[in-house]
C-alpha positions as CSV (number, residue, x, y, z in Angstrom):
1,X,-8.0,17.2,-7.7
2,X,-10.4,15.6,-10.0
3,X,-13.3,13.1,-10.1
4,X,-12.6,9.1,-10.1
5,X,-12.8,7.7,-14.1
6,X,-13.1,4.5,-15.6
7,X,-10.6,2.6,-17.0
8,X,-10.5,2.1,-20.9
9,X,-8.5,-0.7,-22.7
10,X,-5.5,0.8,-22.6
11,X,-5.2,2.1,-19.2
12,X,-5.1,-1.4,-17.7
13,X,-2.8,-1.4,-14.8
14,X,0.6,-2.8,-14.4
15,X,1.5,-4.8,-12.2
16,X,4.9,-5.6,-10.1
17,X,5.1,-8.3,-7.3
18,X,7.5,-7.6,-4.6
19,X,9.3,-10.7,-2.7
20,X,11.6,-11.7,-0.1
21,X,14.5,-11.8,-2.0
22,X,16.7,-9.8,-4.5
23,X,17.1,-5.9,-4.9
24,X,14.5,-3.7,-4.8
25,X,16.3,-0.9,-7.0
26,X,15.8,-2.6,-10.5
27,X,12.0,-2.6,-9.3
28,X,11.7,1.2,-8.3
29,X,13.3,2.0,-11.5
30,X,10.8,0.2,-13.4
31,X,8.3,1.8,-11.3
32,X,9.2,5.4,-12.0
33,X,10.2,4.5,-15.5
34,X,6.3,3.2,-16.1
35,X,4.5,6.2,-14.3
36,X,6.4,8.7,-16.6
37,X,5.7,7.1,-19.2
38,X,2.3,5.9,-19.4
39,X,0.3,8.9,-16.5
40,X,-2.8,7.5,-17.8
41,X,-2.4,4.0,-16.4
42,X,-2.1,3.1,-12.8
43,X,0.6,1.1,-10.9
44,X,-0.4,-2.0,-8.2
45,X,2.7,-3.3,-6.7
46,X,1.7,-6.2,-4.3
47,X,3.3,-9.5,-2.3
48,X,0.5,-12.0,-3.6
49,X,2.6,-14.8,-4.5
50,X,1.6,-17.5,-7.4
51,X,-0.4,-20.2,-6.2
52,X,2.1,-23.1,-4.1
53,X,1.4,-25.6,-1.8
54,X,0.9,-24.3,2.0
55,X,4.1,-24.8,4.4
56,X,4.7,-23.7,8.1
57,X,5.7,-20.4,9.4
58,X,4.9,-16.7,7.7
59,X,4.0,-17.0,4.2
60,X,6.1,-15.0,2.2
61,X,3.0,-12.7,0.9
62,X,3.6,-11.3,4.6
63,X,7.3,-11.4,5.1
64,X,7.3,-9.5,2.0
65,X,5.0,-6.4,3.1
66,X,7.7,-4.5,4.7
67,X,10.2,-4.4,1.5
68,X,6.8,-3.2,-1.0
69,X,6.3,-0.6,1.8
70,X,9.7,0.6,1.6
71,X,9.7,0.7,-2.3
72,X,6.4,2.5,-2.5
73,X,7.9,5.4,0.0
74,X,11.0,5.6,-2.5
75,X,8.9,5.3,-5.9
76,X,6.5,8.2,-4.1
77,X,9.4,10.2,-3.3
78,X,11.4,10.3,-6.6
79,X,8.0,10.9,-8.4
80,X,6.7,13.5,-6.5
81,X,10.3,15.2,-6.5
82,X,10.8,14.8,-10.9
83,X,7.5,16.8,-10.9
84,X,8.6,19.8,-9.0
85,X,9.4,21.7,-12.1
86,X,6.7,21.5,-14.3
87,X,3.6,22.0,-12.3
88,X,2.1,22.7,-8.9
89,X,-1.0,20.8,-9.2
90,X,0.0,17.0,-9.8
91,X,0.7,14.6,-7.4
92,X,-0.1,10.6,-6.9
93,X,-3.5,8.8,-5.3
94,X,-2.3,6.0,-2.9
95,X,-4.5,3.4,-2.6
96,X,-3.4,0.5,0.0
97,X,-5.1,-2.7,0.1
98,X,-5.0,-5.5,3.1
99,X,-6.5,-8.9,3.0
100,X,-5.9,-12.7,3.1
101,X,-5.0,-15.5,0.8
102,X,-6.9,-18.6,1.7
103,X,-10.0,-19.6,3.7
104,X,-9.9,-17.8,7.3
105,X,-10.3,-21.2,8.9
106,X,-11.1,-24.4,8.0
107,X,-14.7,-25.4,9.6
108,X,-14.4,-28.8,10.0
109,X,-11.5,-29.3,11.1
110,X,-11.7,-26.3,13.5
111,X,-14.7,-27.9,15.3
112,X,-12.6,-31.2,15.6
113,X,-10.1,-29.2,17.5
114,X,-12.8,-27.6,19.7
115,X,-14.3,-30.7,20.5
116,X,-10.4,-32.2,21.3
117,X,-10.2,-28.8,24.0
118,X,-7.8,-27.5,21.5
119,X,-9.5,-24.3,21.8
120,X,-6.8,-21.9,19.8
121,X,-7.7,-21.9,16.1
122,X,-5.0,-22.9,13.9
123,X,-4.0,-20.0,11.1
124,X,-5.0,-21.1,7.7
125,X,-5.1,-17.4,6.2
126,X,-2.2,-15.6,4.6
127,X,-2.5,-11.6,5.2
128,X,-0.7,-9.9,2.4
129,X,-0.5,-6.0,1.2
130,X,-1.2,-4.5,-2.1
131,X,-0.9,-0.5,-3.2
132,X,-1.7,1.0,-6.4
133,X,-0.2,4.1,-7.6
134,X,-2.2,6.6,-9.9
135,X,-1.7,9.8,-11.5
136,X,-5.3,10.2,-11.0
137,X,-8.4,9.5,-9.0
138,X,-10.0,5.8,-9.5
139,X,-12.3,5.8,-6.5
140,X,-11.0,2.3,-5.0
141,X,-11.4,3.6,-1.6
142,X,-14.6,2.3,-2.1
143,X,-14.0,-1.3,-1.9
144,X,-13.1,-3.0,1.3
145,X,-10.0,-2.3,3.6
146,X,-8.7,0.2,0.9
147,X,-7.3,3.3,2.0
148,X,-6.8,6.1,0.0
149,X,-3.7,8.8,0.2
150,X,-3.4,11.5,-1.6
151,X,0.2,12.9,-2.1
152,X,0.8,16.3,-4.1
153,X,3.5,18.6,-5.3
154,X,3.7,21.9,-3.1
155,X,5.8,25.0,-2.2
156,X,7.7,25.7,0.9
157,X,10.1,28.7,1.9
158,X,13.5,29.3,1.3
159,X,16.3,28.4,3.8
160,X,17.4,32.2,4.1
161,X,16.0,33.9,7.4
162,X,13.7,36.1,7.8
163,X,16.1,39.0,7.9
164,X,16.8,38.8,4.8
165,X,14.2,41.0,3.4
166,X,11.3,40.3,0.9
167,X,13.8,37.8,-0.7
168,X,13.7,35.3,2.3
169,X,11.3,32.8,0.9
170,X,13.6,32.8,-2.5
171,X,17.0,31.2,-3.0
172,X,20.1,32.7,-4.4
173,X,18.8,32.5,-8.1
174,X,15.5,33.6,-7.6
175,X,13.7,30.8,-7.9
176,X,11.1,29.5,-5.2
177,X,11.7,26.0,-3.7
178,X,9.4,23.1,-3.5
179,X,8.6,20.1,-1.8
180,X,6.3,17.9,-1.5
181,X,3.2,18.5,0.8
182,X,2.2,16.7,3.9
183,X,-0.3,14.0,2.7
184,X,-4.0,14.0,3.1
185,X,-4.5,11.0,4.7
186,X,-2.5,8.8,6.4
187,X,-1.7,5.4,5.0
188,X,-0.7,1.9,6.2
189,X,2.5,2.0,7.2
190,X,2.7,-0.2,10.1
191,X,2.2,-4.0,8.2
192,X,3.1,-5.7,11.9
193,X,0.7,-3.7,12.9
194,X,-2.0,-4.3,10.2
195,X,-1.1,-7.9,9.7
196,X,-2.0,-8.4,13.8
197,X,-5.0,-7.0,13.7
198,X,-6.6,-8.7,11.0
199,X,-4.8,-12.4,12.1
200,X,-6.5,-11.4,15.3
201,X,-10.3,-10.5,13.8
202,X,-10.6,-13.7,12.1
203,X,-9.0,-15.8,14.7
204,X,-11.7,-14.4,17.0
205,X,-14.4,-15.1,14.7
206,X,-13.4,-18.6,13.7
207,X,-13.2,-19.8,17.6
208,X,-17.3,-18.0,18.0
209,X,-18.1,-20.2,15.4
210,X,-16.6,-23.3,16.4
211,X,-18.0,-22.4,20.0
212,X,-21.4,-22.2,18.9
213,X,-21.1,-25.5,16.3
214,X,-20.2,-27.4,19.5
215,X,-22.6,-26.4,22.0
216,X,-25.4,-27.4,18.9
C-alpha cells in the first residue's frame, strides 16, 4: 500500500491525550473530524501525562491505557466504515507504542534495599501506551516496541444465500457490500497484559544488578 515518507512542515502530527476521567466521545469526534480533514497528517493519541510529582499506586498513564484502547477501536471503526464508498484501496496504518515514564529503578537506593534483605525492587517506572493513526505508511515500526497494524477497506458477500442465483453476493439494489478487512497484523490489545510483562522485564533486570553490585 505504499512506501513510508517523511514528514514535511505541515504534516506534523496531532496529538490527543487520553485520561482517567471524562467522556471519551467529544475525543473520537475530534479524532475522526481531524483524519478527514487533514489525510496527510497522522494522529498519536496517548496516556503520557504532564510532568507531576510521583504518588503511590498505578499512575494514571496506566490506568488510562484501557479507555485510549477503546477509543482507537471506535475512531478505527467509523473511519474505516465513512470510506466504504469512495474507494477500495484506503485504509489506516496502526502503529502502537509501549514504554515507561521514569528511570526503571533507582540504583542506589535499590542496592540499599538489597543490602537491608529487601530483595523485591521497588517500582519506580510508569508503563504507559501511545498509538498513532495514519492514512499512510511512516515506517515507525522501526523504532522500539512499536508495532505496526495495517487496517483497510474491503468487500464481502451479500446476506442473500446462495440460492439466490448469480445475484447472491449483491443486495436488493444492486450494489455490492463492504466491510472492513481482517487486519494484517495483530496489535496490542491486551494493556494488563503488556503493562505485566514489561513491569516484569525491568523488575528482573534491576534485582541482577543490584545482586551483582552487592556481591562486588
Amino acid at each position: 500500500m505504499g512506501e513510508p515518507t517523511e514528514p514535511t512542515a505541515s504534516e506534523e502530527p496531532h496529538r490527543i491525550r487520553i485520561t482517567t476521567s471524562g467522556s471519551t466521545a467529544p475525543l473520537a469526534l475530534e479524532a475522526l473530524t481531524f483524519l478527514k480533514d487533514h489525510p496527510s497528517r497522522p494522529l498519536v493519541l496517548h496516556t503520557i501525562p504532564a510532568e507531576a510529582p510521583p504518588k503511590p499506586g498505578l499512575h494514571p498513564a496506566t490506568l488510562a491505557a484501557p479507555r485510549l484502547v477503546s477509543l482507537v477501536e471506535k475512531v478505527k471503526r467509523e473511519y474505516i466504515a465513512s470510506l466504504v464508498p469512495r474507494a477500495e484501496k484506503q485504509g489506516l496504518w496502526q502503529y502502537t507504542e509501549t514504554g515507561l515514564l521514569g528511570p526503571a529503578e533507582v540504583e542506589r537506593p535499590s542496592l540499599e534495599r538489597v543490602l537491608g534483605g529487601k530483595t523485591k525492587p521497588k517500582m519506580t517506572h510508569r508503563p504507559y501506551l501511545q498509538i498513532t493513526l495514519s492514512t499512510r505508511p511512516l515506517g515507525l515500526e522501526k523504532g522500539r516496541n512499536v508495532t505496526c497494524q495495517t487496517v483497510y477497506v474491503g468487500r464481502r458477500r451479500g446476506t442473500r444465500g446462495k440460492g439466490k442465483g448469480r445475484g447472491g453476493d449483491k443486495d436488493e439494489g444492486g450494489e455490492n457490500n463492504a466491510e472492513i478487512a481482517e487486519p494484517m497484523a495483530s496489535s496490542v490489545t491486551d494493556v494488563g497484559e503488556v503493562v505485566a510483562r514489561v513491569e516484569k522485564r525491568k523488575s528482573d533486570a534491576a534485582l541482577v544488578s543490584s545482586s551483582k553490585r552487592a556481591r562486588t
